[in-house]
N, C-alpha and C positions, 0 to 999 in steps of 0.2 A: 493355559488357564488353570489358577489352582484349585485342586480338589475343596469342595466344601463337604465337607463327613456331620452325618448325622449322628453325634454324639450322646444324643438320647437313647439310641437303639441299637447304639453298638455296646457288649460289653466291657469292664473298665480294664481287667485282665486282656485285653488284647493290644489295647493301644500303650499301658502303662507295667514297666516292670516293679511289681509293688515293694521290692526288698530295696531297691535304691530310694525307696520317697518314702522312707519311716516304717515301713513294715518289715522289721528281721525275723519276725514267727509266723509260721503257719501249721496248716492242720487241712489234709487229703480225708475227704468222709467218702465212701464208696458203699451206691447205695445197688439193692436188687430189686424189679416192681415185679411184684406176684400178679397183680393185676390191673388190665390198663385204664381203671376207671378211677381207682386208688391213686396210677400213678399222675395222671392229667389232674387232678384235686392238686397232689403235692408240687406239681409245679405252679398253678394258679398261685396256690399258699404261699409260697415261693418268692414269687415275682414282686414283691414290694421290698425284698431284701436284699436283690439283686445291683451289684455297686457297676453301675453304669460309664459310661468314659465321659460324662463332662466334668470338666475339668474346677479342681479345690481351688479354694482361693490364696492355697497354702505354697504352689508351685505357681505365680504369675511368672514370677523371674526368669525362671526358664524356659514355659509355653504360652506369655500373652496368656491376659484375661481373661479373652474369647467371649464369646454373646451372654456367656452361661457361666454361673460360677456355682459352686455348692460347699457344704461344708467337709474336710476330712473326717470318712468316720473313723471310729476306733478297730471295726473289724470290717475287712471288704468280703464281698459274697460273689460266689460266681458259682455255673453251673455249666456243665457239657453232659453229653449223652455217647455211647457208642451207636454202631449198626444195630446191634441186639437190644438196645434200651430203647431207640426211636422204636423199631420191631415192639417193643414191649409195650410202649405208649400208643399202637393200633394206627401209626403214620400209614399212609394209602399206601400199596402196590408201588404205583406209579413213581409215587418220590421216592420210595426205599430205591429202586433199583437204580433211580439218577444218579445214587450218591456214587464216588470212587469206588471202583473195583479192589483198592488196598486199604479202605474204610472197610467194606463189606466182609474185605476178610479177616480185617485183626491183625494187631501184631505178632500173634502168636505165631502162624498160618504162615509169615513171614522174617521167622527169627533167621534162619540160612542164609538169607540175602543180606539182612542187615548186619550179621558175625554176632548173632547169640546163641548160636548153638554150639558145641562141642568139638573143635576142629579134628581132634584124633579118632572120634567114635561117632562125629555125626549124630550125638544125642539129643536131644532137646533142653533146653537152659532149662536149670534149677532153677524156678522162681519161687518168690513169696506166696503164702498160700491163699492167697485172696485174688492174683493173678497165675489162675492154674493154665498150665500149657495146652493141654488137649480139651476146652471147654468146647462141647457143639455150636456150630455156627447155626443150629437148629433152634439153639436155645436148652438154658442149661441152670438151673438153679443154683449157680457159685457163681455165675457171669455177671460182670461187674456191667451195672446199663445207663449211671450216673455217679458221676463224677462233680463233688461239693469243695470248690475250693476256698479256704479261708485264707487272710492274712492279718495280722494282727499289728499294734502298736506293742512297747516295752512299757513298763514302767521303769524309774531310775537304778533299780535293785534288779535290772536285765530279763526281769520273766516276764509274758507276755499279759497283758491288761485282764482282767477279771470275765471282759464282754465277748473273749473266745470263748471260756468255759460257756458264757449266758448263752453264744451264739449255736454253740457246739448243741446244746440243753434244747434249744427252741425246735432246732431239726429233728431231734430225736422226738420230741410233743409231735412235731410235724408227721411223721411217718405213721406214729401212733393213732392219730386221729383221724388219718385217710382211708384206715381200715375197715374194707366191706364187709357186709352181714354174712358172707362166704367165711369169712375169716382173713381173708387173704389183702395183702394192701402193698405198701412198698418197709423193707425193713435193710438195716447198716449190714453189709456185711465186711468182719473182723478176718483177720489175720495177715497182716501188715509186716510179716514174721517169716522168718526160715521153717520149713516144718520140725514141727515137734519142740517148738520154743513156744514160751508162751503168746497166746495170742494178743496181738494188738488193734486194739477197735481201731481206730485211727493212723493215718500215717505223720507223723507229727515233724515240724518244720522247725529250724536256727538259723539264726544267719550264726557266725562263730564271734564269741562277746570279750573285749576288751574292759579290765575294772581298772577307773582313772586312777589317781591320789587320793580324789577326793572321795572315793567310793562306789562312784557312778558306773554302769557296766555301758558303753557304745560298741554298735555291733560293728563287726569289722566288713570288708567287700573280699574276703579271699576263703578258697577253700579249703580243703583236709588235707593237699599233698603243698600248700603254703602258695599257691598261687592268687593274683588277685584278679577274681571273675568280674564276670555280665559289663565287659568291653566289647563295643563293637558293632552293639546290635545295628540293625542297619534303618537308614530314614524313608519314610515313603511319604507322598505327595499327601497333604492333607494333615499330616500327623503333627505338625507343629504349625499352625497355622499365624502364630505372629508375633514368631521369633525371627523374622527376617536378619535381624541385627547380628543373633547369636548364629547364622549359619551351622544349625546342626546337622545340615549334609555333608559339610564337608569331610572328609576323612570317612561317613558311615555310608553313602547314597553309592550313586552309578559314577566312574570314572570316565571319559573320554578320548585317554591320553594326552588329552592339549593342557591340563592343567582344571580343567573346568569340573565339578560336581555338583550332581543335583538328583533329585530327593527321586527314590525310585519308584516305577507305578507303584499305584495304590492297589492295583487289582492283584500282583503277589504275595500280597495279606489277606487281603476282605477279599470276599466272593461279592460279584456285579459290579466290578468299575475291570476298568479296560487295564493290561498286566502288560508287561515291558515287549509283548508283540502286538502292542494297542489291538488285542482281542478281550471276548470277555468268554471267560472260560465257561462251558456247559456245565451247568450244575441242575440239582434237583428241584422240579416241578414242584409249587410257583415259583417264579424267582423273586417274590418276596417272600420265600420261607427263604432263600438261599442267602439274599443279597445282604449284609453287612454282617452277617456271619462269615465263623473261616475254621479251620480245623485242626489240631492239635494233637500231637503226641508224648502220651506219658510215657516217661524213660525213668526206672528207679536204677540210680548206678552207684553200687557199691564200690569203696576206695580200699583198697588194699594198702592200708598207709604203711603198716610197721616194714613190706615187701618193698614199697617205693623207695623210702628211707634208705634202708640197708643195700640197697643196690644203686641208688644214687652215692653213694658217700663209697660204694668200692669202686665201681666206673670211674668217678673224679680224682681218685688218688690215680689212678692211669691214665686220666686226662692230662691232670696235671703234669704227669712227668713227659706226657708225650709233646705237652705244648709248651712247657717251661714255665707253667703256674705256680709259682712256689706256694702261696697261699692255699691250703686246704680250701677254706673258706669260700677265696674266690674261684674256686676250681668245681665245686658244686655248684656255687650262684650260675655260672657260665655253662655248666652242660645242664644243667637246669632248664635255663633260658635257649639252648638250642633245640632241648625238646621242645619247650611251648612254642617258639617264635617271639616269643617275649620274654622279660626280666621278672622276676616274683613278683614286682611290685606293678606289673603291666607294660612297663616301658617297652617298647618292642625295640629289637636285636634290628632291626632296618633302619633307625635312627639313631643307636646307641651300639654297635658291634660288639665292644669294647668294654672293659673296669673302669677305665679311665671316662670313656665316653658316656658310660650310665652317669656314674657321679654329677656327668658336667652336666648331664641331661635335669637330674634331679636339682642341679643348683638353676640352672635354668629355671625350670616349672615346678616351683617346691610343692609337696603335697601340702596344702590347706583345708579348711572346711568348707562346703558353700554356703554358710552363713554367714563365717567370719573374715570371709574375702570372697565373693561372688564372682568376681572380675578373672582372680586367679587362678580360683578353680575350675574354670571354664577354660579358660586358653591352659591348663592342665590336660583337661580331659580330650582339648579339640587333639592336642598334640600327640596322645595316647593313639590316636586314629590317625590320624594326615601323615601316611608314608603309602608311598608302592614300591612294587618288586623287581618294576621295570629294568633296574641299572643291579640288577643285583641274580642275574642267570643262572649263575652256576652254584648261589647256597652259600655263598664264602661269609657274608654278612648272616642273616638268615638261613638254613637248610631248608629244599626245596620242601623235603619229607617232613618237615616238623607238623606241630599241630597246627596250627596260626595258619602255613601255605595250604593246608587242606582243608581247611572249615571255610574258608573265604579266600581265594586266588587271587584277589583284586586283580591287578592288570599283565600278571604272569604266563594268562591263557587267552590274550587276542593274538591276532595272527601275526604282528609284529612288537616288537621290544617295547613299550611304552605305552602301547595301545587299550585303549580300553577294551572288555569284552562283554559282548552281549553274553556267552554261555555261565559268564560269574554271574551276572545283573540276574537271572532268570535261575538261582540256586540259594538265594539267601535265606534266612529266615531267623524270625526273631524268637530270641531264646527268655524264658520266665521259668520259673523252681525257686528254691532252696537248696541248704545241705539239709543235711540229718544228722546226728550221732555227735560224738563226744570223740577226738583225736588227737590228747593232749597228750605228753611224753608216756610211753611204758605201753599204749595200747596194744592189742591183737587185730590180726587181721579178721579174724572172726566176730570180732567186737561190730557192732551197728554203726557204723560211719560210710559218709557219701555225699549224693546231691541229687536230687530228683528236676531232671530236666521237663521240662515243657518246650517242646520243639512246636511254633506257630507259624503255620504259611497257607498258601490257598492251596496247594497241589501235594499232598503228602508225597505221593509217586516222583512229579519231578524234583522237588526240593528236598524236604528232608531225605527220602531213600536213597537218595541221587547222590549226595553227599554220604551218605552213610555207608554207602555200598560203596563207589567210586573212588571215593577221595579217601575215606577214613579207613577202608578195610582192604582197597587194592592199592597198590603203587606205581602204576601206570603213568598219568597226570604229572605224578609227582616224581618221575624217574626213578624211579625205585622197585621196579620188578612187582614183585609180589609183597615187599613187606609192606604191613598196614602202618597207621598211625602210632609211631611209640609212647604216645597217652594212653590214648583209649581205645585206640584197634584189638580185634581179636588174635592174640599173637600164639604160632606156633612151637609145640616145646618140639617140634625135630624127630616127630614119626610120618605116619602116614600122609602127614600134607602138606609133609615139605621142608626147608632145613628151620633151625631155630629161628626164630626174631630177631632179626637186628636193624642197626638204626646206624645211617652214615652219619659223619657233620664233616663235611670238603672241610678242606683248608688253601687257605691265603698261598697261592702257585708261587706266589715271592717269597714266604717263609721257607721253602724246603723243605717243611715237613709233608707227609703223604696225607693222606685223611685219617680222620679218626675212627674206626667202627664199633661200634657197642654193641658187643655181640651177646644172645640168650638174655632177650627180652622177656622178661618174667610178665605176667596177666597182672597189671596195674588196678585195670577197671574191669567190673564185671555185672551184668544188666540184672538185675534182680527183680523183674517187672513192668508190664504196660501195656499199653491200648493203645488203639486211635479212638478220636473222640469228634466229634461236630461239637463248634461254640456255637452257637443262635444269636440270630441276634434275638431284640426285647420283641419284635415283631414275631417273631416266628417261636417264641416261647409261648407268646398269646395263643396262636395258631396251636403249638401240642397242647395246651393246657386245656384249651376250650374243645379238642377234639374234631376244628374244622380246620380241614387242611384241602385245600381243591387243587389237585395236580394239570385241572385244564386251563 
């Protein structure tokens, strides 16, 4: 039976990734409440600006009507909370301690597990200063307790609508006015920033902007090191309710191995519907403070582009000579695309190996707009996703180790060749951010460029950590020993923890050549920042705002 989602009271940031549906700008507001009477005001005030998941009338094409239509705003609003900000908002005993024991501790608390700490000194990650490392899980006057996400529309000339600046202006009234006769209320806290740079009130969002002929700036879908992101996310039951026709599970939901796809529970997202072991996971007392809420973590991750660069382009001159690539050119596109598991432009290496086979892919599915060919664009994007790894074992296609087989295993980890797996189906999660920064020829690595992920699922512990720890930072899974992911794993320079970084990619047992190794994997990415965070749903915003929360 299919999920019917109450779209009213979920928020819109959960169901919708807002950079692909006209939003390239954004703006992270991170706020602190001195006191919980301040802060229950500021979210009542709040809650009429809160951009909800029913669906615009702007995207029929791709998700059906639905019962419910409303207009695109120009800026969308959304709101989470950490452990220490419910804590701040006076939520009962009884529901703080419902919540996840890796909610309650923070990401900080857990940078070692996830590879943000210091592989040779075991130090704790430098972060920005708005997210300090050693903040009391007591409670701590720099601890971030809400989290204001914006997203905004462009104007033609690429900079983002006027109604961010309005929207940005209204919160800060907002905080100002909830202020008790104590003095004390909920106020921004700044420093978005490396220490001792200047501070940044705001953490501020791009998608990266292409200017036509004509003048016009459209934002591009790829990020700082030239790949093209937010492929993939995965479908869950309920989330497109009547797109039948368009089959958006296909290539993105649960596989089976027979050929068949369908949309994965809903309860691996939203908290109170039943998750791909038809349970419904225990959450915090009542469960309608819990139920169509879900939980998210913030990840700021700096790009170390100019180091990407320069080590991609000396690798592939050794690629090339080892595989007979004459082409510079195509000799970095190709070890490019066997780190990600995909082509720059998305195509992935499991339907396209090959120079020859991209090309033919791209004249297949040419990249379109979906305005200006709706039809094309869509069997573009279905074909982006519809591959597994089944026939493809040993990496010779694909490398097991890339990024691609470790963020999503599709059907390379059931217990036979082909088969679907429940242990993928039950580790996904959908991904929402931006980049940040400016990454155009000449930059520094020290320069402010990156992407600020939003990791969304119902179990921070099994999902995101699970991947993060497992997949992306061990090589188990992935045959690989101990090297992590050569994107964004925490990689060793070759002291205490073991030999340098490297990254295989097999080769074709019929070519004669051996494999290729890419040895002294230099730090690509590096976490400069984050939390976990509770989404609410609108239900259970009422609930903190008005101060009545009954955990019986």
């Amino acid at each position: 039976m299919t999920v019917a989602l109450d779209l009213a009271d979920i928020q819109g940031n959960i169901l919708t990734a807002y950079g692909k549906l006209g939003f390239p700008k954004g703006r992270f507001i991170t706020l602190h409440i001195d006191e919980p009477a301040a802060g229950r005001a500021f979210v009542i005030a709040l809650l009429p600006k809160i951009t909800t998941a029913l669906r615009w009338r702007s995207v029929r094409a791709r998700i059906g009507t639905g019962a419910h239509e409303v207009e695109r705003p120009p800026v969308t609003v959304n709101i989470a909370f950490s452990w220490l900000g419910l804590l701040a908002l006076g939520a009962p005993t009884r529901t703080l301690r419902g919540m996840p024991d890796e909610f309650i501790d923070g990401m900080a608390a857990r940078a070692a597990m996830l590879g943000d700490d210091d592989l040779e000194t075991g130090a704790p990650p430098r972060w920005d200063e708005v997210w300090p490392t050693n903040a009391g899980r007591g409670g701590d006057e720099k601890s971030v307790h809400i989290l204001i996400s914006l997203n905004a529309q462009v104007n033609p000339d690429g900079g983002a609508v006027a109604d961010l600046d309005t929207v940005t202006n209204e919160i800060e009234a907002l905080c100002k006015n909830v202020i008790c006769k104590n003095g004390k209320g909920v106020r921004v806290l700044p420093g978005h920033n490396r220490p001792g740079q200047t501070p940044a009130r705001y953490q501020e969002l791009s998608a990266m902007m292409r200017r036509g002929a004509d003048g016009t700036v459209s934002p591009l879908p790829t990020e700082h090191f030239g790949f093209t992101d937010a492929i993939g996310d995965p479908v869950f039951e309920g989330q497109y309710p009547n797109a039948a026709q368009l089959r958006p599970e296909v290539g993105h939901g649960a596989f089976d191995g027979a050929g068949v796809w369908r949309p994965l529970a809903t309860g691996e997202f939203l908290l109170g519907y039943p998750d791909e072991a038809q349970e419904i996971a225990g959450a915090a007392m009542p469960l309608s403070f819990s139920r169509n809420g879900t939980f998210m973590a913030y990840r700021k991750l700096h790009q170390n582009v100019a180091t990407f660069r320069a080590f991609m382009a000396g690798a592939a001159a050794q690629y090339g000579a080892v595989t007979g690539i004459e082409s510079r050119e195509d000799a970095v596109a190709l070890l490019m695309a066997k780190f990600a598991g995909r082509w720059s432009d998305g195509v992935p290496l499991s339907r396209a190996p090959t120079i020859a086979a991209w090309k033919q892919f791209n004249k297949d599915f040419p990249q379109v707009s979906p305005t200006a060919d709706p039809e094309r664009y869509y069997k573009r994007d279905q074909a982006l996703s519809l591959f597994t790894f089944g026939d493809d074992g040993d990496g010779v296609k694909c490398p097991v180790g890339s990024h691609l087989r470790r963020v999503n295993t599709r059907d390379s980890m059931g217990p036979t060749a082909s088969a679907g797996s429940v242990l993928t189906n039950r580790r996904r999660i959908l991904r929402r951010g931006l980049p940040y920064g400016d990454s155009t020829d000449g930059v520094a690595d020290s320069d402010e460029h990156g992407i600020v992920m939003l990791a969304v699922c119902a179990s921070l512990f099994r999902q995101f950590e699970f991947v993060q720890q497992q997949w992306i930072n061990y090589g188990l899974d992935a045959r690989a020993g101990n090297d992590a992911c050569p994107l964004v794993g925490n990689h060793s320079a070759g002291g205490v923890s073991g030999p340098p970084a490297k990254f295989v990619v097999p080769s074709d047992p019929n070519s004669g050549r051996p494999p290729f190794i890419v040895e002294r994997l230099p730090q690509f990415v590096e976490t400069r920042g984050g939390e976990y965070f509770f989404v609410p749903s609108m239900t259970a915003l009422r609930m903190l705002g008005m101060g009545v929360i009954d955990p019986t």
